[in-house]
N, C-alpha and C positions, 0 to 999 in steps of 0.2 A: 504494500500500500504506500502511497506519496506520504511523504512527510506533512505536506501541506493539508492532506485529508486529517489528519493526526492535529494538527495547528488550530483548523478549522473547528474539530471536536471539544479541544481545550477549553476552545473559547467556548464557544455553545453551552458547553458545561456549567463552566466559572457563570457565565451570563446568568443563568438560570437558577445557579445556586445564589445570585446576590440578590434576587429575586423572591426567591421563596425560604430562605436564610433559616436552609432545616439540616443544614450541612449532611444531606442525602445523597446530593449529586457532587458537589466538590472534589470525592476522592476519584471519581472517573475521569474530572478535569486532570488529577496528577496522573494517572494511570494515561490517559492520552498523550502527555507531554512525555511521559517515561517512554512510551512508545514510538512518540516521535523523534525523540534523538537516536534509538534504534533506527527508524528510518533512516535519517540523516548518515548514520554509520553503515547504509547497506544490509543489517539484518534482514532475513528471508520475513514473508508476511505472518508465518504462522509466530517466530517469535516475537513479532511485534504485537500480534492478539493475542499471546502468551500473557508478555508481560503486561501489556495493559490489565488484562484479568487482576494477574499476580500484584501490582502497585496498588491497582484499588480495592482488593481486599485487601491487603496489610493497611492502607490510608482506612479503612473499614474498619479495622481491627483497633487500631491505635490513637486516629485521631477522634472519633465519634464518640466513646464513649470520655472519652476528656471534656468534649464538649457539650455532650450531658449533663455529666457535675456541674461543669459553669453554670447549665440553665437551673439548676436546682441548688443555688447558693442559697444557705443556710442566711438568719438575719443578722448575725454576727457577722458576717464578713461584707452586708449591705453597704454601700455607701451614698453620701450624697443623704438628700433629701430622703430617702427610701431607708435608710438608717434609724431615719427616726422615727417609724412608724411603728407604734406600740409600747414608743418609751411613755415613761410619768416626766409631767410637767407640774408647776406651783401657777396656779392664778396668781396674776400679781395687781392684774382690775380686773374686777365682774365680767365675765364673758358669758353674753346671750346671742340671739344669730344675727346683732349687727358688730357683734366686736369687744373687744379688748383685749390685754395683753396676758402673757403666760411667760417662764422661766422657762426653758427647753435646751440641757443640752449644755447651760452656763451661758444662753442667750437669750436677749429679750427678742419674743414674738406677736407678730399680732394674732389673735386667734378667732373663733368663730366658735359656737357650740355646734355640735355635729347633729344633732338634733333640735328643731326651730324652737320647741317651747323651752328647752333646757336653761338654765339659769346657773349661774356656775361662781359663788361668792369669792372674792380673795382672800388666798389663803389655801384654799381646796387643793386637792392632788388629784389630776386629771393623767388619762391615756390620751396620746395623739393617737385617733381614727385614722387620718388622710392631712396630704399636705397641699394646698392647692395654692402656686406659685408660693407667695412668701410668707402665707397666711397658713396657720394650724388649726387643724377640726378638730374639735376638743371634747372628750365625753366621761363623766364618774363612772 
């Protein structure tokens, strides 16, 4: 097979997989490229559909389930905004669902109650629900 057909496959791959970002296709993208420099060196067709087989189950084997764990990170290693969700906050003014502020973190935030009639005195120890841009959903 041409190198170029191999080239062609790569790409189609990688495209697809940036696409649907289920890192299902990707290892066929390296398995086509492994391939393809077999091409480039003259290897017969068969070990070029060899190895491509061969590259993306070992890329199957080794990168996939790695990138499972990433998608199933624990909240201890969250970061960002997404860190905070779940922590206890300190009211520091009354928060009802137009506002006030909370301790979060060793930060002052604005916060919101998470639920409309809630009322939330300072002083109180709240969970962040949700973080919505720079404001905290706040619930006893």
């Amino acid at each position: 097979m041409s190198w170029a057909v191999w080239l062609v496959a790569a790409v189609v791959f990688a495209v697809v997989e940036m696409i649907t970002v289920t890192l299902f296709v990707a290892p066929f993208s390296a398995g086509a490229l492994a391939a393809m420099v077999v091409a480039l060196a003259g290897g017969s067709d068969v070990f070029q559909l060899v190895l491509f087989l061969g590259v993306s189950a070992a890329a199957f084997t080794v990168v996939r389930p790695i990138a499972l764990r990433h998608r199933r990170m624990p909240p201890q290693i969250r970061t960002g905004t997404a860190a905070l969700i779940g922590q206890t906050a300190v009211v520091l003014e009354e928060v009802t669902r137009d506002g006030g502020t909370v301790k979060l973190a060793g930060e002052t935030w604005s916060a919101r109650s998470y639920e409309e009639e809630q009322v939330l005195p300072a002083g109180a120890r709240v969970a962040v629900v949700e973080i919505r841009g720079a404001t905290a959903l706040v619930a006893d």
